[in-house]
N, C-alpha and C positions, 0 to 999 in steps of 0.2 A: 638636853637641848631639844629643839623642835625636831622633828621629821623632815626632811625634804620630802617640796611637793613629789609628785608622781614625774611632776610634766621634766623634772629636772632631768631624770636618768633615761628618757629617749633618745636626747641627741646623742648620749652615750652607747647607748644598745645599737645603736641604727649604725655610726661607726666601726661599731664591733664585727656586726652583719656583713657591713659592707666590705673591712679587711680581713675576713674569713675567706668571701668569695659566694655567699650561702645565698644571694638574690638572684634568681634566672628571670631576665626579661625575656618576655614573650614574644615570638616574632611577629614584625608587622602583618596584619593580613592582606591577604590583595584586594585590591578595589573592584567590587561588585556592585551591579544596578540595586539600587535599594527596593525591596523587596514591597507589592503590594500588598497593602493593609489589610486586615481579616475583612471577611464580615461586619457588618454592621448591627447584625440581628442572631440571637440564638432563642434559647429557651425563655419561656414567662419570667419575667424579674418578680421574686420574692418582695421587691421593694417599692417597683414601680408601678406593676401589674401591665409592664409593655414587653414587647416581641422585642423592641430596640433594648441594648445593654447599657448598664446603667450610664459606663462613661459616655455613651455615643450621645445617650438624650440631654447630659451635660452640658458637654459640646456644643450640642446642637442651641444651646440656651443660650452658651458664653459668647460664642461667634455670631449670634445674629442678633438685630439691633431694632427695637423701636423706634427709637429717635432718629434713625437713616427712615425708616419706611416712614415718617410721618412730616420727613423733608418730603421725599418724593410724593407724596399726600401734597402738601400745600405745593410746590410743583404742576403737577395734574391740574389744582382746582381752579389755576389760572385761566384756565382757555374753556370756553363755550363747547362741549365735544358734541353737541348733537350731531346723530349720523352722520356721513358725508358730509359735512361741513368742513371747511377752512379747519377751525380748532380743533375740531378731532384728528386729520389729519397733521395738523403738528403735535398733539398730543400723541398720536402714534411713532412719530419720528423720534421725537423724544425717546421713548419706551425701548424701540427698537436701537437707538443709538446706546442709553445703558444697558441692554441685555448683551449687547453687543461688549462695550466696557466688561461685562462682567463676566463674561468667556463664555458664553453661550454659544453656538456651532448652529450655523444655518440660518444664521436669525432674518427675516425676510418679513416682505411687507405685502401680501397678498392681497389683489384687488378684484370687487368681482363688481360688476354695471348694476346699477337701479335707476330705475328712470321711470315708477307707477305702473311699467305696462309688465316687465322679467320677472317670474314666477320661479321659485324657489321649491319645491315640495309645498305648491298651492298655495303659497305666501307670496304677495306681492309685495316687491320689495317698492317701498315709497322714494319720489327721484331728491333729488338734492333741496333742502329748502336754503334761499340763497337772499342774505339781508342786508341793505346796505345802508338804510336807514330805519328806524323806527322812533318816533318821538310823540308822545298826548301831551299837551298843553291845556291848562285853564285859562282864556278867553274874555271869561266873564261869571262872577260878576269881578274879579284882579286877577291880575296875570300870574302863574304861577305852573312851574313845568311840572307834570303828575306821574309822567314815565317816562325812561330811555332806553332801548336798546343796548347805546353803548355803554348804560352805566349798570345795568341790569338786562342781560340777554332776554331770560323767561320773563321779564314782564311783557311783551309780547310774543302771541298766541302761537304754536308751531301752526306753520298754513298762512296764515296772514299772506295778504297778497296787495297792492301799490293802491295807496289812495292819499288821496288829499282832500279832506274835507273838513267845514266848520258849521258845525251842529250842535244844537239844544241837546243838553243829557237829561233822560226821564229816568226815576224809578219804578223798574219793574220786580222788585223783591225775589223772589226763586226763580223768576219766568215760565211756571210750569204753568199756572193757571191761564183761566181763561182771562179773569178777572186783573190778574196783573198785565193787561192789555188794554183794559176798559178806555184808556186817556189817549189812545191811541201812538204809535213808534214809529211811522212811517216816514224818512227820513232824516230822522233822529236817531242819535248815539243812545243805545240803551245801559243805563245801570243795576247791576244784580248781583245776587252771589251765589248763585248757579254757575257749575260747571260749560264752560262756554262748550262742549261740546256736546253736551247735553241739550241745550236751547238753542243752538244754531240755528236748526233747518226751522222751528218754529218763532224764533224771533227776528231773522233776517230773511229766511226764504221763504216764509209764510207769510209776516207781519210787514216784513219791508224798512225794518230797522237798518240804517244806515252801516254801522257798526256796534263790538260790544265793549265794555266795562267791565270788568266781573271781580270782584273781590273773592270768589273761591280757594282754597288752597286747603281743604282736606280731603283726600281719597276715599271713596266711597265705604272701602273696604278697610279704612282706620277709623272708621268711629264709633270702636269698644277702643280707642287710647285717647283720641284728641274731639272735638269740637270744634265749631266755628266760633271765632272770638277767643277761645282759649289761647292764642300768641297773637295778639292782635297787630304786630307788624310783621306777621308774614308774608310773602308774594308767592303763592301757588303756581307750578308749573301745568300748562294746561295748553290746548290744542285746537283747531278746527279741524273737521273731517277734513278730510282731503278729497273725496269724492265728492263732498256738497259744496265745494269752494264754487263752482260755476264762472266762475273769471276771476276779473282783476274789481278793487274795491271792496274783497271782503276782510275784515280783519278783525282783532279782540285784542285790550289790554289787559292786564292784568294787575290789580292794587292790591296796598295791604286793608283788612277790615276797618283800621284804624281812618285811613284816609277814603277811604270811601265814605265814612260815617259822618265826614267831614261836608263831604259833598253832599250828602242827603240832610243835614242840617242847614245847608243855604238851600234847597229846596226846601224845607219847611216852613222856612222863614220867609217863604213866596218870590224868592229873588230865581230871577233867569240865568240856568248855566247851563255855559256854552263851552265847549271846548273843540281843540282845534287836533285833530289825529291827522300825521303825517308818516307813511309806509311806503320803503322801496324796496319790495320785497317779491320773492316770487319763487316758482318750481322751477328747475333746470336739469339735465342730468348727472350723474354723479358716480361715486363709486365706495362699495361699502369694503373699510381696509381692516385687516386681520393681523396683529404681529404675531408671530411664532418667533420661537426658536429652542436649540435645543441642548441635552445632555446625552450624546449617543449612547445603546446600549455596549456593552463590552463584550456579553457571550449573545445575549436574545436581542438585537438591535432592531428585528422587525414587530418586537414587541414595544407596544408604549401605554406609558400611565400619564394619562393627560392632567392639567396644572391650568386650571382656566380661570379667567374673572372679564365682566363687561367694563369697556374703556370708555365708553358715550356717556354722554348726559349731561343737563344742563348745566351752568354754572350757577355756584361753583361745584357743586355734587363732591363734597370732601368724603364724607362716608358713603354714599350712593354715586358711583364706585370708585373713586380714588382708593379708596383704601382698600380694597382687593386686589387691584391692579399695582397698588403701592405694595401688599401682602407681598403676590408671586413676583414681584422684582424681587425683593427681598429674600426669596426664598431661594432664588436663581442667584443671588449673590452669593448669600452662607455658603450653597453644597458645593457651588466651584471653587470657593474657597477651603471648605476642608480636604475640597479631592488635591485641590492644587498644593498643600500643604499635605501630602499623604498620610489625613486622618483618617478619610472616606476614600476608598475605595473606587473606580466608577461603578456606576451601574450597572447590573445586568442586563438591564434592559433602558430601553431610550425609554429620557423625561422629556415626555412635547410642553412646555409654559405657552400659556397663550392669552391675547388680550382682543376683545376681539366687540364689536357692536352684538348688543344684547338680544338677542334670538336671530335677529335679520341676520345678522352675522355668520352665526353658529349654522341656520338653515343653509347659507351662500357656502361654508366652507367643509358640510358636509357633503351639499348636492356634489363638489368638485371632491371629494376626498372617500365618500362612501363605499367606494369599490377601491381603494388602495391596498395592497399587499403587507396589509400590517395588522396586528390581533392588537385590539384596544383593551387595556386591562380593566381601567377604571379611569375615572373621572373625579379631581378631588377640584369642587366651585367655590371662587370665594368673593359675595356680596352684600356691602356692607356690615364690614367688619371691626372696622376701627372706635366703633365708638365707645365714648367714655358716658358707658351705661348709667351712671348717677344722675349725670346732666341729661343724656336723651330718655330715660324714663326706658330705657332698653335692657332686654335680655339675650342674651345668645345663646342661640341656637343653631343645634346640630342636627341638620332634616336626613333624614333616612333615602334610602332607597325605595321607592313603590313597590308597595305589595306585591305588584306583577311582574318585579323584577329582583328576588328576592336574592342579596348577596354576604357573603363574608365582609365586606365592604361595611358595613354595620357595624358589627362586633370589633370590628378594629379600632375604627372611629371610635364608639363607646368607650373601648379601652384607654383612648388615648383623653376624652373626655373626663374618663371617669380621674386618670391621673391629673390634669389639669388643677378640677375642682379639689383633689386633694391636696397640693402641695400649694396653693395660691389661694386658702380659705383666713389667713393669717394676716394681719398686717405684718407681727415679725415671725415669721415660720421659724422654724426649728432647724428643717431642712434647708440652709440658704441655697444648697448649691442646686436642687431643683426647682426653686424662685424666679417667678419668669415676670422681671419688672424693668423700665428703662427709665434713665439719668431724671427724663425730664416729665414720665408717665405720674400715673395717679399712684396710690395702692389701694386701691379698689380689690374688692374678695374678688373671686371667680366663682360665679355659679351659674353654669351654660348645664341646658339641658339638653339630653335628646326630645327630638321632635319629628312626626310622623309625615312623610313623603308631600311636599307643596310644588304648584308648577311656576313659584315667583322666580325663577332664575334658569341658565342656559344648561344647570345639570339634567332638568326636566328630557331635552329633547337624547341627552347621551342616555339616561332611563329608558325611551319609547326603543331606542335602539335594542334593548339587553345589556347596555355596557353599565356595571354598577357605577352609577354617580352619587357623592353625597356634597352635601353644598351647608355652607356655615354661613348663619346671615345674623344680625341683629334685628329683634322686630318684638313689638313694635317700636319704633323711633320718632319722638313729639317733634322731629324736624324733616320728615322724611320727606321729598318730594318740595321740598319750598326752597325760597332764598335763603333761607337759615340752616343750609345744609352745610356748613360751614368748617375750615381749619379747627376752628379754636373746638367743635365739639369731637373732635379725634385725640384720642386717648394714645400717647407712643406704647404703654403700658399693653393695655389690649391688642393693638397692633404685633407688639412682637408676643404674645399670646396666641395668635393668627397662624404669625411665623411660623412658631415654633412646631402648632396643631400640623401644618400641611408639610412642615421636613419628616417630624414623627411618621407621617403617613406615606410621603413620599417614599422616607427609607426601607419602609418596610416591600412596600409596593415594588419598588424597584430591583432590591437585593433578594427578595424571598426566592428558591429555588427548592425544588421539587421535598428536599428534606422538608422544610418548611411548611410544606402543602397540607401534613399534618397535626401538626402548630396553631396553622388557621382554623384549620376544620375544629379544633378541641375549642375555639377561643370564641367558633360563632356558635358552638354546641352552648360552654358557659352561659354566654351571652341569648341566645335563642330561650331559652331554658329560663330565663330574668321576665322575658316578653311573654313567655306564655303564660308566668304564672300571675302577670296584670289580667293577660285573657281571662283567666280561668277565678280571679276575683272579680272581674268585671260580668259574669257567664254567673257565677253564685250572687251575685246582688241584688240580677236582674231577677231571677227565680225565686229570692223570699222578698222581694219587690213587687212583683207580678198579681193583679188583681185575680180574682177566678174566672173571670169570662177572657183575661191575656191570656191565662199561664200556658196554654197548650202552644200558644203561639211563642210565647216566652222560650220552651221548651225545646222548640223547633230551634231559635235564632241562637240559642245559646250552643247548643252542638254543633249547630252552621260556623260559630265563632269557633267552636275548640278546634274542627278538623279544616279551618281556613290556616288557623295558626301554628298546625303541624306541620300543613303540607306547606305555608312560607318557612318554616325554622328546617325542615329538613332539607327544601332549598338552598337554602342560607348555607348549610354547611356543606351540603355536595360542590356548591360552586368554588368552594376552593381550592379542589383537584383543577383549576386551571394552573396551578403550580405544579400539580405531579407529572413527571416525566417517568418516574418508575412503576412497575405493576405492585410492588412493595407500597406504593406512597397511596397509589390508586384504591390500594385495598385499604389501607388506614384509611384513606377518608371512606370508604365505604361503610365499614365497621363506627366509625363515630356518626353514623347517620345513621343506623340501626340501634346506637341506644334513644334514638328516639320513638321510638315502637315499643320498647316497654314503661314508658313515660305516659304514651297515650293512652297504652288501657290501663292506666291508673288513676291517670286524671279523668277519663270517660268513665271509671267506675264509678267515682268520687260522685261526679254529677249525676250521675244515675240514680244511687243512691240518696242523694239529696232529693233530687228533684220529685222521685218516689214518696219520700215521707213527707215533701211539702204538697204533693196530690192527696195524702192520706189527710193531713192538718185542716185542710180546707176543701174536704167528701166531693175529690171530683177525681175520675179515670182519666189518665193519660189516655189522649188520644192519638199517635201518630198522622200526621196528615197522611193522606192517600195520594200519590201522582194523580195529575191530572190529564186529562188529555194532550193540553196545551204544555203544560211540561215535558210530556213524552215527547210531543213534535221538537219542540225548543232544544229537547239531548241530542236529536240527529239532526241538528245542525250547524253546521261547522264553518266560523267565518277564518278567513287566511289572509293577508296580506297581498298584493301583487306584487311581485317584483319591483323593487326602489320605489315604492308609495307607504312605505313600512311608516314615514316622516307629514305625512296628511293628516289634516286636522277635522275636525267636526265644521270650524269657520268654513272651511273649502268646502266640505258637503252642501251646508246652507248657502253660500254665496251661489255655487254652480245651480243647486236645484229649487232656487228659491221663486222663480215661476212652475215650475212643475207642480198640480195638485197630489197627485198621484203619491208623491212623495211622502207627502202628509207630514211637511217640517214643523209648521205651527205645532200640532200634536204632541212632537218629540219634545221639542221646546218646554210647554207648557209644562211637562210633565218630570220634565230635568229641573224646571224652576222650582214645582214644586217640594221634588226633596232637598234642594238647595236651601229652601222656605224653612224646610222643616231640621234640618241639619244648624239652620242659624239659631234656630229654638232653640235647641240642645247647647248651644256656646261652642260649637266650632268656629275656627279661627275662619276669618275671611282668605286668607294666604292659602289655608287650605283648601279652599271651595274654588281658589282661584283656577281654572281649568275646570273644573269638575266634570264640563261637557265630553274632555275627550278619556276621563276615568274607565268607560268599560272597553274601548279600544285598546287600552294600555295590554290589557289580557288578552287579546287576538294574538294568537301564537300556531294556528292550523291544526290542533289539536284541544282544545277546553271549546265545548259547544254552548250556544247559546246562553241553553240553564246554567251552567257549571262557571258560567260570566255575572250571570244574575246573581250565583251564590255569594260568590266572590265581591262582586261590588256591595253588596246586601254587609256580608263580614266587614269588610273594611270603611263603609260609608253609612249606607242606608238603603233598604229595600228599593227597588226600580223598577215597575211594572212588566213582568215578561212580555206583554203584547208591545211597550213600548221599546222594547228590545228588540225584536226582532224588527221594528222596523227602524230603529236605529241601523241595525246591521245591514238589512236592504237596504237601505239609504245611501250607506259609502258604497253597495255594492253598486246601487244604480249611477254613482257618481264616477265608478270605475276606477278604484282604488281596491277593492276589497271583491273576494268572492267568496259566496256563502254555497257550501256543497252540504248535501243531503248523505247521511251515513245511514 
């Protein structure tokens, strides 16, 4: 006969068992507080290449949501949030009401006054622009409405000011010339596609042009991505100074190319048009609002890793910045949700989330918060983030920290960078459960680079501080700054990509303690050690590159690079002792900064050697340069900061001194233009040059002199005249932000 199954003779054993007596239940235990969750972070994952463990950065993927953050995206992109405006403060209220929903602690709505005249750290903060109608109409030769305010905010100019007038529209093509004048504007609506704030003071306050028309809508500083005509119904977001307004009657519309071209075809065709601009608009005072709120620390609460993105801008602005601002909701949702679900642990230290008007903001709620009793660890920015890169012709990027503020902050990012790109290069990965995709996302690859220190965003100014910031942006983007800045081009996919990048970072940020201090330091050694060896290819390219009447100079810049790059990488990794608490921990990072010292004289060998035999190849003596006088002068002097002016700009220099000859601003100017000129040569990014005026300020730290600023900006830019230096540095001194002492 068959066997009986197995399953049969259980109920029989178990009987057996139980009329022996032979089962001892266990006795109940008592009820105890359930116990707080580990760590969040240990050693390097073998798998991940992150400080987070493997399950936490799981987690961190399951529990958070694109398709939430790309509700609260098209949310945001309803409301007009220029500065002080009406919309941005319900867009604020909003923000603050879900951070609030989402268990945040403290969440609060900070307001600080602008009204044109309140100066910020030499930033004037501009007053409320206040619109209650804006309308252009066609007239003649049929009637036809060409703009609204209410249907389109930015198609009217920021500035605009109340008129009512019906006027013949001319073409004045660019309006730069002299020539696109010749027919004369004088109470006439002018048409162009010139940036209205570029042609203002010469087409209306020179010319006498009534108002303007402007079909512009590409940034100056995007055109290695897009052209004019390239979307030809775009409406560019654009402005009138505020300073040259001079009353009421000034104003600008703003069209798409398309429909302008329309209008200059009925002028061709010799027909009179007229159209009719109607503005009830004007300045009034206001107030620039900030949300916070927070995740208190648990042991280091007066420590904080800030969580930041700009909430302003026009409509609808979906990726420019809905979608940063959409990011850290999102991110402030997840982690109270795994702490509240004791996945996650709290913090060690407080997370400040923050959303806040784009620089004005940041400079308003530092001047008020600068001298607070709290150590800022770092800064993680997030603008323009969401987009779904296919469609906007965009890449992401991950911007570093400034050379002159060299951090572990870097190699962290990186890390979490580099796992991005690896686990989301697949439409179907291998690995699902590190798969960072949403319901209703793309599956778009991930291929985000790092990219070197730009001042397009609010991390810039937590940089000038010393506080490492690093900021994740998409750019460029064929919709950036226009009316097509749109829902539909936001990716949930990317977005919770975003997410995910700033929990990564957060948790680490947050959680790391003093054991960990060692961890970083190895991870920005790794990492350090990646960057130097691009230097150090970039340093040999140039030297079998180098003509024979460069190479000595070749020779020079190329060493100026290797020992720029040591002393950032060995920065880089001392600064992670802001986690050590122990003289153990202190000393581990010490010792991982020391093997950078036998790194250097091997890679200085290397070039030495090189550079030797390519003196030999092409019958010329190295020549070391000799200091020069003006060099010598330049080493003993030392510019410093003044107390709380650490946040002054170069703008504020030139605005204060720009009747003083003495000063000799023109000069500095001309001379910053130039290697701007010549750095645009080379295919640097516009984003990057963006600032470049306040670049060798960044290095003002009361110790690095003059030269040792030159060198620096020289390493990480391009050469800058020491004469034009030093009166750079007089300059802020005379403006009384800066003193320059003599050693």
């Amino acid at each position: 006969m068959r066997p009986r199954h197995p399953s049969f003779y259980r109920p029989l054993c178990l009987l057996f068992i139980l009329s022996c007596g032979l089962v001892v239940f266990p006795a109940p235990r008592p009820a105890t507080a359930q116990q707080e969750p580990p760590s969040p972070i240990g050693p390097l994952s073998p798998r991940t290449g992150l400080l987070l463990k493997d399950h936490v950065i799981a987690r961190l993927i399951q529990v958070s949501s694109g398709d939430r953050a790309k509700d609260y995206v098209s949310q945001i992109a309803l409301w007009d949030r220029e500065q002080a405006t009406e919309g941005y403060a319900r867009a604020a209220e909003w923000v603050a009401a879900k951070a609030r929903e989402f268990g945040l602690e403290q969440v609060g709505i900070e307001r600080f006054p602008c009204d044109g005249k309140i100066e910020y750290f030499g930033q004037i903060m501009a007053p409320r622009w206040k619109v209650r109608k804006g309308e252009l109409r066609l007239t003649s030769p049929l009637p036809m409405q060409l703009a609204s305010y209410d249907d389109l905010p930015m198609s009217l100019a920021e500035g605009s000011t109340s008129a009512d007038i019906e006027a013949e529209i001319v073409d004045i093509g660019a309006g730069t010339a002299d020539r696109d004048y010749a027919g004369g504007v004088k109470g006439k609506i002018v048409l162009t596609t010139g940036r209205p704030a570029a042609i203002y003071e010469r087409a209306v306050l020179k010319e006498g042009a009534a108002g303007m028309v402007s079909s512009w809508s590409v940034p100056d500083f995007d055109h290695l991505n897009r052209r004019a005509g390239d979307f030809p119904d775009q409406v560019g977001w654009s402005r009138i100074p505020r300073e040259a307004v001079g009353g009421a009657g000034r104003f600008a519309f703003l069209i798409s190319s398309r429909l302008a071209q329309e209008l200059r075809l009925m002028i061709l065709q010799g027909k009179v048009v007229r159209v009719h601009a109607e503005v009830d608009a004007g300045y009034v005072p206001g107030n620039l609002e900030i949300v916070s709120g927070l995740i208190p620390g648990s042991t280091y609460p007066q420590e904080e890793v800030l969580v930041t993105a700009h909430l302003d801008h026009y409509k609808p602005g979906a990726n420019d910045n809905a979608s940063g601002s959409a990011t850290v909701l999102e991110m402030a949702r997840t982690m109270r949700a795994l702490i509240e679900a004791k996945e996650l642990p709290r913090p060690l230290r407080t997370v400040r989330f923050m959303w806040v008007p784009e620089y004005d903001g940041t400079y308003a709620w530092l001047a008020a918060h600068l001298n607070d009793r709290v150590k800022r660890i770092a800064d993680i920015n997030f603008d323009m983030v969401g987009e779904n890169v296919m469609a906007s012709n965009s890449v992401i990027n991950l911007c570093r920290t400034s050379d002159s503020n060299p951090s572990f902050l870097n190699s962290l990012m990186e890390s979490i960078l580099d796992f991005m790109n690896r686990f989301n290069d697949d439409r179907y990965p291998v690995h699902e459960d590190l798969y960072i995709g949403s319901t209703t996302g793309s599956r778009n690859r991930a291929a985000w680079r790092m990219a070197p220190f730009n001042w397009g965003s609010d991390h810039a100014l937590f940089n000038k501080l010393g506080i490492g910031a690093a900021s994740l942006i998409a750019w460029p983007d064929n919709f950036y700054h226009s009316s097509e800045d749109s829902p539909d081009k936001v990716d949930p996919t990317q977005l919770h990509r975003a997410v995910v990048l700033g929990l990564a970072a957060a948790g680490v940020l947050g959680y790391a303690d003093s054991e960990q201090a060692t961890g970083l330091a190895r991870l920005a050694l790794v990492y350090g050690r990646r960057r130097i060896a691009g230097v150090e290819f970039s340093a040999v390219r140039s030297l079998l590159s180098a003509a024979k009447d460069g190479f000595n100079e070749a020779d020079r810049m190329a060493g100026n690079r290797m020992a720029h790059a040591f002393s950032r990488e060995r920065a880089a990794v001392g600064s992670a002792a802001i986690f050590a608490r122990t003289a153990n921990a202190r000393n581990d990072v010490r010792q991982t900064v020391s093997w950078l010292d036998a790194d250097e004289a091997a890679v200085r060998k290397r070039l030495d050697d090189l550079a030797g035999q390519r003196a030999k190849e092409i019958s010329l003596a190295r020549a070391p340069k000799p200091q020069t006088d003006e060099e010598e002068r330049a080493a003993r002097l030392i510019p410093a900061w003044n107390e709380g002016k650490e946040l002054f700009a170069f703008g504020y220099v030139q605005r204060v001194l720009a009747n003083d000859p003495a000063a000799m601003i023109p000069k500095i100017e001309a001379a910053l233009d130039e290697t701007g000129r010549l750095l645009r040569d080379q295919g640097l990014d516009e984003l990057q040059l963006y600032g470049f005026s306040d670049t060798a300020s960044l290095y003002v730290d009361g110790k690095r002199s003059v030269l040792g600023i030159r060198d620096a900006v020289a390493a990480e830019y391009a050469p800058v005249p020491l004469e034009i230096l030093t009166l750079y540095f007089r300059a802020f001194e005379k403006a009384g932000v800066m003193r320059v002492r003599r050693k």
